[in-house]
DSSP file (Angstrom, degrees, kcal/mol; ACC not computed):
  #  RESIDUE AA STRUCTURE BP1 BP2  ACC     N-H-->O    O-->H-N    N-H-->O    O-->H-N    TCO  KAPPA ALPHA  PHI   PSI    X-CA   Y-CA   Z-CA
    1    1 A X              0   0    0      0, 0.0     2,-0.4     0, 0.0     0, 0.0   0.000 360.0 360.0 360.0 126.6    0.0    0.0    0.0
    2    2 A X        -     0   0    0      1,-0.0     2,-0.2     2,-0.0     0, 0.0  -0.672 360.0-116.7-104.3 158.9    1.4    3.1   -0.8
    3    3 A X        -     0   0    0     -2,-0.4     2,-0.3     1,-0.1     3,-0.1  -0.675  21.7-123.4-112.5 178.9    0.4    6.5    1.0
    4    4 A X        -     0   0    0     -2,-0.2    -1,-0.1     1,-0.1     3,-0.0  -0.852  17.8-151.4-109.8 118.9   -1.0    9.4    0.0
    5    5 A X  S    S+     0   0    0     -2,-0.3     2,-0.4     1,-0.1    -1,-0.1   0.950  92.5  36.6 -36.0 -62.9   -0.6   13.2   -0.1
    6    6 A X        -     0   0    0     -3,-0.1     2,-0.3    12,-0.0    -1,-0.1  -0.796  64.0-160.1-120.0 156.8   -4.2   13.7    0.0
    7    7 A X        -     0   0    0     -2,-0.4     2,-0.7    -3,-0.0     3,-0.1  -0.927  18.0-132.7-119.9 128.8   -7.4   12.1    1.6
    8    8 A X        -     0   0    0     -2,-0.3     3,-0.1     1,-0.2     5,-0.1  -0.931   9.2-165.7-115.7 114.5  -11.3   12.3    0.7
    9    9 A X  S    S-     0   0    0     -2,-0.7     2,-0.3     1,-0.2    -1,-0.2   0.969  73.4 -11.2 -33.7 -85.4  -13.1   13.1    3.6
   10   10 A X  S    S+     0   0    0     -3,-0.1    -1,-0.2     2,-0.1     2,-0.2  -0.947 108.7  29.7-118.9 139.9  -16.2   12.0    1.6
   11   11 A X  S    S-     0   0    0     -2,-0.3     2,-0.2    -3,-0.1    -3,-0.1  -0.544  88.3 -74.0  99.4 178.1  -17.6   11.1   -1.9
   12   12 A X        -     0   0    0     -2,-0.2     2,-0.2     0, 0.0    -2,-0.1  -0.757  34.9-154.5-107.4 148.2  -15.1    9.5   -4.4
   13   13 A X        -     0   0    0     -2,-0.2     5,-0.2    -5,-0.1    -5,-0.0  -0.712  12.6-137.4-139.5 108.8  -12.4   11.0   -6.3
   14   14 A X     >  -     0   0    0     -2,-0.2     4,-5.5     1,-0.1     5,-0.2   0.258  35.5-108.0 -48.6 149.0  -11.1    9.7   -9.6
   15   15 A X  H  > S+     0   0    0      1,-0.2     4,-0.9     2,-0.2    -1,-0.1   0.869 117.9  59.1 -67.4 -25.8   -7.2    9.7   -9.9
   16   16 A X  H >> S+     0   0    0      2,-0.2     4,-2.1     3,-0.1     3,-0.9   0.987 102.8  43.8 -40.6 -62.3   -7.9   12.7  -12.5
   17   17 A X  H 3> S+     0   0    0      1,-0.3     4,-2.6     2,-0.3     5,-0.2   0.819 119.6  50.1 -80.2 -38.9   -9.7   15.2  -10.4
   18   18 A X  H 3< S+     0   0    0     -4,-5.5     4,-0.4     1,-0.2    -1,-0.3   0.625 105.0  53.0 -69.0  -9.2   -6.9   14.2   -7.8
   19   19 A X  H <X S+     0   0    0     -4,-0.9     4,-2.3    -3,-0.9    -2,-0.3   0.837 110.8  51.5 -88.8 -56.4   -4.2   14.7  -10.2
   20   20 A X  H  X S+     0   0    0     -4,-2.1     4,-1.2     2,-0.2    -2,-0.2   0.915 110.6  43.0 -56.1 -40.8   -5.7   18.4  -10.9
   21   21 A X  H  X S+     0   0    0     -4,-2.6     4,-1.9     2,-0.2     3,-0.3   0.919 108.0  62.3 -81.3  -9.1   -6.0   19.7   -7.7
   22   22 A X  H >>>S+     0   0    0     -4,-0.4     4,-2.6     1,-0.2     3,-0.9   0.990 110.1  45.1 -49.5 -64.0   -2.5   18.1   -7.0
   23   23 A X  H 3X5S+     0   0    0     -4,-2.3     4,-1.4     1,-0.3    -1,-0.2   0.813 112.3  48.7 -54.5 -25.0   -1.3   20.5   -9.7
   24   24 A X  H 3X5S+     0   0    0     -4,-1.2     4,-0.8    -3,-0.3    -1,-0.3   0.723 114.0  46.2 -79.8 -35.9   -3.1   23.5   -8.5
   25   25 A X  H <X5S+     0   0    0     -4,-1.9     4,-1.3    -3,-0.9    -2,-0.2   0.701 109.5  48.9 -93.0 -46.4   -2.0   23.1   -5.4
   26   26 A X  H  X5S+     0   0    0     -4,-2.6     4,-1.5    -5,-0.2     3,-0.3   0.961 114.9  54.5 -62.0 -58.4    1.8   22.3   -6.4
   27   27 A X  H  X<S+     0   0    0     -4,-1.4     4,-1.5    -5,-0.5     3,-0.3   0.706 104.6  49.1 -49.4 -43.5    1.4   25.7   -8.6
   28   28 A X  H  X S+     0   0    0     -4,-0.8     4,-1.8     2,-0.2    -1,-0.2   0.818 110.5  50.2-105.9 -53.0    0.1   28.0   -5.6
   29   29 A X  H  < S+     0   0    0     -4,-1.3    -2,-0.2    -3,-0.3    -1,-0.2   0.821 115.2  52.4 -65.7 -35.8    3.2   26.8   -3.0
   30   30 A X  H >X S+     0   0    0     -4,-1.5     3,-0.7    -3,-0.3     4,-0.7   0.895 114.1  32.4 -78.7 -33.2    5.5   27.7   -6.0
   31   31 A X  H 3X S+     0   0    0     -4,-1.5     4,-1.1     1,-0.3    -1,-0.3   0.702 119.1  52.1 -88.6  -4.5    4.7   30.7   -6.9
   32   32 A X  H 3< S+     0   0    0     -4,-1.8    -1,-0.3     1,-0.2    -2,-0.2  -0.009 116.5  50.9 -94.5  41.7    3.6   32.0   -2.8
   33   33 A X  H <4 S+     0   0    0     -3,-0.7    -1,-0.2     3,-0.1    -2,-0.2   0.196 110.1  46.6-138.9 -36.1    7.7   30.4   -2.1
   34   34 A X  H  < S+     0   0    0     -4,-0.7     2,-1.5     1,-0.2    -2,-0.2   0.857 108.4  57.7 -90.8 -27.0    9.2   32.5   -5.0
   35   35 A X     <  -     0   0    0     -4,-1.1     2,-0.4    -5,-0.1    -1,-0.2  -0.649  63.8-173.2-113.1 113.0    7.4   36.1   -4.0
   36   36 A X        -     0   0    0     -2,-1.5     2,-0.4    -3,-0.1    -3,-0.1  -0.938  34.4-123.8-100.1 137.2    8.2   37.5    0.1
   37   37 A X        -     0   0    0     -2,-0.4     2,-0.1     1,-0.1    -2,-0.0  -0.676  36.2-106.3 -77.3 127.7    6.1   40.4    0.4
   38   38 A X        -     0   0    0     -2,-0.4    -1,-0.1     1,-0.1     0, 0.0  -0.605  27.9-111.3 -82.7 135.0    8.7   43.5    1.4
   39   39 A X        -     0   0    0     -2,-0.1     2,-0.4     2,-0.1    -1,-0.1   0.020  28.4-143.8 -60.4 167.7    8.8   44.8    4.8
   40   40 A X        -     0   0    0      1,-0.1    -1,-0.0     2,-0.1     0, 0.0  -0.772  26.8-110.5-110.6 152.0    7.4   48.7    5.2
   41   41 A X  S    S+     0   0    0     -2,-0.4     2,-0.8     1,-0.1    -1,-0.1   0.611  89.1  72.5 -83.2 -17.1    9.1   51.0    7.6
   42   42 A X        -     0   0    0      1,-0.1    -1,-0.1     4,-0.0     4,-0.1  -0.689  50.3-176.1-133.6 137.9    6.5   51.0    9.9
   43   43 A X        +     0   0    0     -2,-0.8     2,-0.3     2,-0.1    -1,-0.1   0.704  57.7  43.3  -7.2 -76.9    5.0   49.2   12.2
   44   44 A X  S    S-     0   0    0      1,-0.1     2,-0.2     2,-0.0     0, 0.0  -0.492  93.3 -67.8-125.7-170.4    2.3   50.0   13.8
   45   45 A X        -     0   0    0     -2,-0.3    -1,-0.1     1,-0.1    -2,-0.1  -0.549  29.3-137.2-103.8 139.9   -0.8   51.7   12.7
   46   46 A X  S    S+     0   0    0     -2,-0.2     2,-0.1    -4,-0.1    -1,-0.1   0.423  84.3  65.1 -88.2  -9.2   -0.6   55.4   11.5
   47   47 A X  S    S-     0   0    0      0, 0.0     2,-0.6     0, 0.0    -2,-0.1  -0.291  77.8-122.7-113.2-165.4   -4.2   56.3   13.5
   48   48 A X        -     0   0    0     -2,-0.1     4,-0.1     5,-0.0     5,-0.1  -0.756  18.1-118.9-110.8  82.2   -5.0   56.3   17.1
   49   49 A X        -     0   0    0     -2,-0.6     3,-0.1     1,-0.1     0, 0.0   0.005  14.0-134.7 -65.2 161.5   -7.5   54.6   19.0
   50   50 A X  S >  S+     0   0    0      1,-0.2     3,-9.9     2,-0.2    -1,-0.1   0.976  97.1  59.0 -65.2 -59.2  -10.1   56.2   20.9
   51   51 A X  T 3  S+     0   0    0      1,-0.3    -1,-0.2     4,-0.0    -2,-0.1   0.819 102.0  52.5 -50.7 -24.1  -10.0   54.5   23.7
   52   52 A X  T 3  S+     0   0    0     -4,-0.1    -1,-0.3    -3,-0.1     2,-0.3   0.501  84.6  94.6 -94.8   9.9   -6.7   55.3   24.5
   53   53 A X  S <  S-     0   0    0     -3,-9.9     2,-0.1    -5,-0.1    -3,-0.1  -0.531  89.2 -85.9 -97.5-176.5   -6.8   59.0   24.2
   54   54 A X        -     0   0    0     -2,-0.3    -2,-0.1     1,-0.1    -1,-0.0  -0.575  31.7-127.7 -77.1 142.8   -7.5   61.0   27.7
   55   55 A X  S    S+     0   0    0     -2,-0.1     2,-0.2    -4,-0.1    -1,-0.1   0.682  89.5  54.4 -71.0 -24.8  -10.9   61.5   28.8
   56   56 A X        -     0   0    0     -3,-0.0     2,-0.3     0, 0.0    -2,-0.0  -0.683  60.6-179.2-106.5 156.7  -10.8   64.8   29.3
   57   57 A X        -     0   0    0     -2,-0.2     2,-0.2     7,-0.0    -2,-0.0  -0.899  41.6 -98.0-160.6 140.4   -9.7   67.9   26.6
   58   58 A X    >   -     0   0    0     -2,-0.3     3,-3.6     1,-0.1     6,-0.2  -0.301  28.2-112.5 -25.2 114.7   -9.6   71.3   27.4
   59   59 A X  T 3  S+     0   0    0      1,-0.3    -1,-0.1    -2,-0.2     5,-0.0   0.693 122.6  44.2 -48.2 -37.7  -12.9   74.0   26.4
   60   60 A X  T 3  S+     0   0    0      3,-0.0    -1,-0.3     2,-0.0     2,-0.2   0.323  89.4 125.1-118.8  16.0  -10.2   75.6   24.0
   61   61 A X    X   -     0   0    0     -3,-3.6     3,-0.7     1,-0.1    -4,-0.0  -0.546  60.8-135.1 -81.8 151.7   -8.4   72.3   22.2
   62   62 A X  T 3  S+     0   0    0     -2,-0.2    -1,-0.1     1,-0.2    -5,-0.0   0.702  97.1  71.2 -50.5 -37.5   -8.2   71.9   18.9
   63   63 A X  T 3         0   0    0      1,-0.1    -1,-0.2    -5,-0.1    -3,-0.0   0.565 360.0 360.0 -30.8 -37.9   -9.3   68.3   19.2
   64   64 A X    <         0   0    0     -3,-0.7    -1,-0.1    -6,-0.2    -2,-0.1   0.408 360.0 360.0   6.3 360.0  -12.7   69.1   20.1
């Protein structure tokens, strides 16, 4: 008995239909293996959150 890369859960699957998504599947790993996304110089999120600003602001901030 030889094993297998892939298992059906349920249903049948002719050695075609398993032979295409084998290929689809080979195809997707090669090309997400060849392209690393490049990092960006920052970090962390460019906005604020609310919840973290101070409850109180001043009658005459700009913030309003």
């Amino acid at each position: 008995m030889t094993e297998s890369l892939l298992r059906v859960e349920k249903g049948h699957a002719e050695p075609e239909e398993l032979a295409a998504i084998t290929a689809i599947l080979m195809a997707r790993a090669a090309n997400r293996s060849g392209a690393v996304a490049p990092a960006h110089g920052r970090s962390t999120a460019g906005w604020r959150r609310l919840e973290r600003t101070p409850g109180f602001r001043a009658p005459h901030s700009w913030q309003g």
